[in-house]
N, C-alpha and C positions, 0 to 999 in steps of 0.2 A: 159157779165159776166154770160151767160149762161149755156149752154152746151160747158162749155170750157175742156172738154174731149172729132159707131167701127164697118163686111166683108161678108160674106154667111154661111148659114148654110149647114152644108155637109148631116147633115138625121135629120130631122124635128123630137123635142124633145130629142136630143143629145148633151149632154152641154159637153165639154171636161173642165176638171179642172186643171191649171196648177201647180206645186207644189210649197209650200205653205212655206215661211218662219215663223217663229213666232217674228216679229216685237212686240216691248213690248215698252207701251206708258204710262208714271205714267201722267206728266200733262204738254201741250205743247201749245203753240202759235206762229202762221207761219204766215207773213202777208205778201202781195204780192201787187206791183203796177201794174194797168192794163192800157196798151199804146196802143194806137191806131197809125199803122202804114202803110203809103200809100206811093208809092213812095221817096221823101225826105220827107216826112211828120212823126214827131213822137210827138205824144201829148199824155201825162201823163192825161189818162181819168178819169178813179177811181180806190180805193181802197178796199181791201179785206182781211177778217182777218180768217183765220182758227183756234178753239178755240177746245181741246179735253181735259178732265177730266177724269180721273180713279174712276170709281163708285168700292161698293160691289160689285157688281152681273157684271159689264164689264165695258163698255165707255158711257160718253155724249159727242155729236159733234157740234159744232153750227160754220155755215159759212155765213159771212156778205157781201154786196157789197156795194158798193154806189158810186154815182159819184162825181167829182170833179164840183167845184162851177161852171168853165166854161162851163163843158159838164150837168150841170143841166139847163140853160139856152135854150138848143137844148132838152133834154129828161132824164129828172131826172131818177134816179134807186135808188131802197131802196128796196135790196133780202135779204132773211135772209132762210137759209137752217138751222132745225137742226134732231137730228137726234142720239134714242139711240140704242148700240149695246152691243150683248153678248160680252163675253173678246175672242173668234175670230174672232169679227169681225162681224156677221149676224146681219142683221138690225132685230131691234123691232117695232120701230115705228119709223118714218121719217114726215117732216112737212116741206112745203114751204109757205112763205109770200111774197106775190110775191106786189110789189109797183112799178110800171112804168109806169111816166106823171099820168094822172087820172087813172089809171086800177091797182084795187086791187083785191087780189086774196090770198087763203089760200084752200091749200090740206093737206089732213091727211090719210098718208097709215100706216096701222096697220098689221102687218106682224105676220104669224104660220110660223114655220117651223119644217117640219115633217123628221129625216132625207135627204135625198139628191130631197124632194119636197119643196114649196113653196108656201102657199098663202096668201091673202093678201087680206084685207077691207079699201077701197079707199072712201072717203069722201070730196067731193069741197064744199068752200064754194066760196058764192059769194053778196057782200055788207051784211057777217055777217050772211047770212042764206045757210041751204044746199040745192045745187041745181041738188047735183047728188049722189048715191051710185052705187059704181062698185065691183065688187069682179073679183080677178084678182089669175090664177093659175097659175103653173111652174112645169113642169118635171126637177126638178135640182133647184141650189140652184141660188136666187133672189138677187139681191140690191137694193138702189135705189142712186139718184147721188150723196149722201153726202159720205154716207157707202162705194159706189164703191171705192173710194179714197182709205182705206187704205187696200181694198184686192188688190188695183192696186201696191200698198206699200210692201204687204206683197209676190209676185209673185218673186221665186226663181228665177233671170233672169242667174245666174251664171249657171243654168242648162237648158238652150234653150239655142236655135240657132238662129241663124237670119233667117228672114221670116217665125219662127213658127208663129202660129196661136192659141190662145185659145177665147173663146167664155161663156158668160153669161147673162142673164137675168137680165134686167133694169126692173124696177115698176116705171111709176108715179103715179100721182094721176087720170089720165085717161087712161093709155094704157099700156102695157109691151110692151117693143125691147130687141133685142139682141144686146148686148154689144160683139163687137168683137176686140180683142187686140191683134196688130201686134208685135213682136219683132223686130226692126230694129237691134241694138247691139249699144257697145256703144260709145259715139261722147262728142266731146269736146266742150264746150257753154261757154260762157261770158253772165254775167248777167249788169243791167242797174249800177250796182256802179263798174264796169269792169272786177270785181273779175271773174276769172277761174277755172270751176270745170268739171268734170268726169261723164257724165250723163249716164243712160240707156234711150235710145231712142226707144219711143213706140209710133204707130199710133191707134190710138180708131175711130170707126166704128160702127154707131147706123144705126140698120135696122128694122123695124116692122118683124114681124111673117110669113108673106108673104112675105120677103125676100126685099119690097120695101123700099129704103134707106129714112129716117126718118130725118136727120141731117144731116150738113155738117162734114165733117171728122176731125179728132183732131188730132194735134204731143204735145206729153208729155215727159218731161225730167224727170227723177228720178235719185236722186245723189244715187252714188254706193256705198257710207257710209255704216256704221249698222242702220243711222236714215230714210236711204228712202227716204228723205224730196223732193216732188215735186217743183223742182226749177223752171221750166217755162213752162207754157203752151199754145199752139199758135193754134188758130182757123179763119175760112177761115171769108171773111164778104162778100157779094156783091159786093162792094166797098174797097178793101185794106183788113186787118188782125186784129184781137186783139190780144195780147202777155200780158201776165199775170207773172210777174217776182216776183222769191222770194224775199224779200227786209228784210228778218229775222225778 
């Protein structure tokens, strides 16, 4: 339940932007089962719940994981992403609580954004105290992996092609990558209660700044609705796959 969401950079400090729906969210909850998937092997791991609220001034975002009773047995998870934003969308501030087996952890990036620049005050803590301050810049404009979500939502895909390319800047709480988002076009999915829907199919591609790949690669389904809702997301493991299924 990670980086369950990208390619190269063509000229170092050139973020392309891709054109921009305006997706309009009053107050919504998406929740999603996550299976672990190996050969015949399919096990219902854990759960995850996407929570967005309509403030004055834009959105608040808060994404939960956690695992199922079985799979806490082998290596409990207790994530919690939250995360507020202007009403387009730009992160303000973003926050992970990261709980897995004994390791706890909590980042706080606190985001400027100066027109089409970016920066940002990165704060870790670790057993409750801080153990690191980073300040983190961007030629172009920043997310970080909550916020990514609904510019990935709001990405006019009825105006690309297949195998464009657009590219932006990830913030954690200790590094920036680039977020690269392939356009595939769009393909037909079945979800875990069999229903059949219409997705846009996108590959996402995190690379450090040096162009060295940082993560394993992501495919991302986005229904073709006016709601955008990311119906499943599928990432690579060592060992077999995780698939992360809308379940409404």
């Amino acid at each position: 339940m990670k980086k369950i969401f990208l390619l190269t950079i063509a000229i170092a400090g050139l973020i392309l932007s891709p054109a921009i729906n305006a997706l309009s969210i009053t107050n919504e909850t998406l929740n999603y089962q996550v299976v672990y998937h190996w050969g015949i092997v399919w096990k219902h791991a854990g759960d995850a719940t996407l929570t967005t609220t309509k403030t004055a001034s834009g959105y608040s975002s808060r994404l939960t994981g956690k695992t199922r009773s079985w799979a806490d047995k082998v290596y409990p998870v207790r994530d919690t992403l939250k995360c507020t934003m202007t009403s387009n969308f730009r992160p303000l501030k973003y926050e992970k609580f990261t709980h897995e087996k004994s390791y706890y952890a909590h980042d706080i990036v606190e985001f400027s954004n100066y027109g089409a620049s970016t920066s940002a005050k990165c704060t870790r803590y670790r057993k409750n105290k801080p153990t690191a301050n980073l300040s983190l810049t961007a030629n172009g404009v920043a997310y970080d992996m909550l916020s990514v979500f609904f510019m990935l939502r709001n990405i006019d895909f009825e105006k690309m092609k297949s195998a464009n390319t657009y590219s932006t800047w990830i913030f954690s709480g200790k590094q920036k990558e680039i977020l690269t988002i392939k356009y595939v076009g769009i393909q037909g999915i079945e979800l875990r209660d069999k229903s059949k829907h219409l997705a846009y199919h996108i590959k996402l591609k995190f690379t450090q700044d040096n162009g060295k790949k940082s993560s394993d690669d992501i495919d991302a389904y986005i229904s073709t609705d006016d709601q955008r809702i990311p119906l499943m997301v599928v990432g690579k493991l060592p060992v077999g796959e995780i698939k992360c299924y809308y379940a409404r």
